[in-house]
One Martini backbone bead per residue (centre of mass of N, CA, C, O) as a GRO file, in nm:
protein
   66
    1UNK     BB    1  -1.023   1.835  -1.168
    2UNK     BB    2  -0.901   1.536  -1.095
    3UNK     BB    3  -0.782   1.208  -1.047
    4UNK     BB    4  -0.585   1.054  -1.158
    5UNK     BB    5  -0.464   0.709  -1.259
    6UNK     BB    6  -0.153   0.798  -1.166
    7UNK     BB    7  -0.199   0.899  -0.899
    8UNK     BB    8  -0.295   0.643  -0.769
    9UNK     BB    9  -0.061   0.443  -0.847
   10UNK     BB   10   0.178   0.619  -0.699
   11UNK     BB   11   0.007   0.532  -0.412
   12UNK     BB   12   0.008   0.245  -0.422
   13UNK     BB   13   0.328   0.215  -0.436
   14UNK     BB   14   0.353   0.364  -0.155
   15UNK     BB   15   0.168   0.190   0.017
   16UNK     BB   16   0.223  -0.143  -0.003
   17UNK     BB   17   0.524  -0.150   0.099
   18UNK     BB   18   0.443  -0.022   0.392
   19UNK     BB   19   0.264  -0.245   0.478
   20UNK     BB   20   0.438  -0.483   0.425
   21UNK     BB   21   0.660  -0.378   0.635
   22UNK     BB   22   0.460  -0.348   0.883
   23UNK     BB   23   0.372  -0.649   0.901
   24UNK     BB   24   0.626  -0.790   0.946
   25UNK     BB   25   0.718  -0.664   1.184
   26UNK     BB   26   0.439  -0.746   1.353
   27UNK     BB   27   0.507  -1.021   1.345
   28UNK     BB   28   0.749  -1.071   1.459
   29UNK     BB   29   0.658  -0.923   1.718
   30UNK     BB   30   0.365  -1.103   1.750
   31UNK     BB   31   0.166  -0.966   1.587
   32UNK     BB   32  -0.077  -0.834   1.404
   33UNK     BB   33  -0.150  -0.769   1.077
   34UNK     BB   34  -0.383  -0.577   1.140
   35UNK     BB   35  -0.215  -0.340   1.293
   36UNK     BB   36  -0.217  -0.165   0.975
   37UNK     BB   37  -0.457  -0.012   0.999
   38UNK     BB   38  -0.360   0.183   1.208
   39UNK     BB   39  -0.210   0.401   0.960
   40UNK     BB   40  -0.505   0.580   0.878
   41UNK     BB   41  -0.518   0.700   1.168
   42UNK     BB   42  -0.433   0.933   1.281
   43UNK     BB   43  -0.342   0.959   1.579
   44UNK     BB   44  -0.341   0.648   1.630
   45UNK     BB   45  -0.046   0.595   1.511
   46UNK     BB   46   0.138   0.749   1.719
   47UNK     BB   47   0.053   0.612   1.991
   48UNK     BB   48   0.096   0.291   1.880
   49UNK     BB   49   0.411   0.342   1.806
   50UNK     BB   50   0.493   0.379   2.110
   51UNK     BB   51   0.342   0.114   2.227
   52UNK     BB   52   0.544  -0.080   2.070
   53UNK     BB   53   0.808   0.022   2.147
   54UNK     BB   54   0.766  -0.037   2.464
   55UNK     BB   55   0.647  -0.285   2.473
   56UNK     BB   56   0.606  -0.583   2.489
   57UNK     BB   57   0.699  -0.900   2.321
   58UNK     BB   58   0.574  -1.188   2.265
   59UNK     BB   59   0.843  -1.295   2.127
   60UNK     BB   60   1.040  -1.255   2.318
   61UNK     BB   61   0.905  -1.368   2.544
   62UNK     BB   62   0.907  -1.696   2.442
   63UNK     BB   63   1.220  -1.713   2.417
   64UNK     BB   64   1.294  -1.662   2.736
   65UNK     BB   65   1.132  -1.896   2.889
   66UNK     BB   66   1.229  -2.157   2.727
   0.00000   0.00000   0.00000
């Protein structure tokens, strides 16, 4: 008793949509879209969020000084 192909289709279909929405978010806010990966390490995506949420955002940072 494994895990079937339809419980695999299942989580892809909720995982892409989610890495594909924080790709964009931290894209936007000038970061790379590779901090997406650290969604998949348990505690450090927790305190991830943290740090972007106070941090400078870089693109921000760009529109006000010019």
């Amino acid at each position: 008793m494994g895990i079937s192909i339809w419980q695999i289709i299942i989580l892809l279909l909720m995982f892409i949509p989610t890495i594909w929405i924080y790709g964009r978010i931290l894209n936007k806010a000038g970061y790379s879209r590779w901090w997406v990966l650290l969604i998949f390490v348990p505690i450090v995506n927790l305190i991830m969020i943290w740090v972007f949420a106070f941090a400078k955002w870089p693109r921000l940072e760009q529109t006000t000084s010019a």
